[in-house]
C-alpha positions as CSV (number, residue, x, y, z in Angstrom):
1,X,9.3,-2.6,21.5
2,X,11.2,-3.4,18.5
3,X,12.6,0.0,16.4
4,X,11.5,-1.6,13.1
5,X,7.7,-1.6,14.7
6,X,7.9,1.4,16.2
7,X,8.8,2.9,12.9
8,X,6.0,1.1,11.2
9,X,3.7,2.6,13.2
10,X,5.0,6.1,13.4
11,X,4.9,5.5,9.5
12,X,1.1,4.8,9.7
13,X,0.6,7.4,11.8
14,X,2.7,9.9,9.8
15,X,0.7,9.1,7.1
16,X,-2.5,9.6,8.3
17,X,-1.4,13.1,9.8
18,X,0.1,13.9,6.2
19,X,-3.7,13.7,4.6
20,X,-4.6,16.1,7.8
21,X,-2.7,18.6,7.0
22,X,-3.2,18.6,3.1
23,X,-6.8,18.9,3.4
24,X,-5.9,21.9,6.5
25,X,-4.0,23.3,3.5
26,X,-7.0,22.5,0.9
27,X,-9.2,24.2,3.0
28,X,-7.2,27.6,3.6
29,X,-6.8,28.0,-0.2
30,X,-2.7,27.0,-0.2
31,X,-1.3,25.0,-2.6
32,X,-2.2,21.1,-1.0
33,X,0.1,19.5,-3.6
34,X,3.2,22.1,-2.7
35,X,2.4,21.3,1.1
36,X,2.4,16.9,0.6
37,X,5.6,17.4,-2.1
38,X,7.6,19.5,0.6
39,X,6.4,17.4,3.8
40,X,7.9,14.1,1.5
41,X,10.7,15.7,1.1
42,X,12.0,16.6,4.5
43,X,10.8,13.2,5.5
44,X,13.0,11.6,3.3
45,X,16.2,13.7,3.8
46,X,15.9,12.9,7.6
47,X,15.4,9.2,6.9
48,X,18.8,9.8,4.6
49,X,20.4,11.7,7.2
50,X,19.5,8.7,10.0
51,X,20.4,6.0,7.3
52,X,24.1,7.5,7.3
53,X,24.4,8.1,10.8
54,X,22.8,4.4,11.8
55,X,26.1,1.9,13.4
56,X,27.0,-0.5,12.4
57,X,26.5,1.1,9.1
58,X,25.2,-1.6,6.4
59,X,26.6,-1.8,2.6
60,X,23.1,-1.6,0.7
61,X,23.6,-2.2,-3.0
62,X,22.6,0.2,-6.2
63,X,19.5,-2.7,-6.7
64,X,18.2,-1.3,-3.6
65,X,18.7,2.0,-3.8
66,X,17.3,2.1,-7.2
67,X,14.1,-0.1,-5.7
68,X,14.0,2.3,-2.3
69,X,13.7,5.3,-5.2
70,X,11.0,4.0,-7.9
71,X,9.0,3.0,-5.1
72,X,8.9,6.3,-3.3
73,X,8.4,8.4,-6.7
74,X,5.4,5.6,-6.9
75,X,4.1,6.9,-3.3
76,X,4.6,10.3,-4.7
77,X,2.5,10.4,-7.8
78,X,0.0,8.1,-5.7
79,X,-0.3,10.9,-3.4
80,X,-0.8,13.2,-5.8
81,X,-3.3,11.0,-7.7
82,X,-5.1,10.6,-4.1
83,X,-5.6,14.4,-4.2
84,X,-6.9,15.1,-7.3
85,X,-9.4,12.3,-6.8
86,X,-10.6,14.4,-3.6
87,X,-11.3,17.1,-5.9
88,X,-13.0,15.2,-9.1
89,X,-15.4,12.3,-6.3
90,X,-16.4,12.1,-3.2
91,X,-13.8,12.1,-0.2
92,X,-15.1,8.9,1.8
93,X,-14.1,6.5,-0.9
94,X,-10.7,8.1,-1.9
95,X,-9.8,8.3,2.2
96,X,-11.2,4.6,2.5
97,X,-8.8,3.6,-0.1
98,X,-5.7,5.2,0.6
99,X,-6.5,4.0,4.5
100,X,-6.5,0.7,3.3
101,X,-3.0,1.0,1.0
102,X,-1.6,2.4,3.6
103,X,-2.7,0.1,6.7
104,X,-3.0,-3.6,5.0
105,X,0.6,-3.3,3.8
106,X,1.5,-2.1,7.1
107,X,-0.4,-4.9,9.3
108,X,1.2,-7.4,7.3
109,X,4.5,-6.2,8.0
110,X,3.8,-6.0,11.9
111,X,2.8,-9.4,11.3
């Protein structure tokens, strides 16, 4: 299997388990925003920390970097926007649209 699938899917998967363990947190009174902010985090200091250890090591340009950055900010305050929608509506339709960001983008990269 090709890394860039497998890491799609992990991705996907990752995902799903990330709004597991924020409604775990929800539900044992912790601070579910903290929980997501912190899990982002780490997740994005290993991917930096396999990005610079990676050979042959690729020059990526300041365009990128500043595009790989808004982008994940955007997944952040989506997140976040996701969670406080749990709290205001009803959870079937905020799951059922987060699944679908998350997956249909996903798919189509597989694809």
């Amino acid at each position: 299997m090709n890394a860039g699938i497998l890491f799609c899917i992990l991705g996907a998967v990752s995902f799903g388990l990330l709004g597991c363990a924020s409604k775990m947190a929800e539900r044992r009174q912790c601070n579910s925003s903290a929980v997501v902010l912190w899990m982002i985090c780490w997740a994005a200091l290993f991917m930096l920390g396999r990005t610079l250890t990676q050979s042959p090591r690729v020059h990526i340009g300041w365009p990128v970097i500043a595009l790989a950055f808004g982008f994940g900010i955007c997944a952040v305050i989506a997140y976040l926007a996701f969670q406080i929608s749990i709290g205001v509506g009803k959870v079937t339709v905020g799951w059922l649209f987060m699944n679908l960001s998350a997956g249909v983008p996903a798919l189509v990269s597989i694809w």
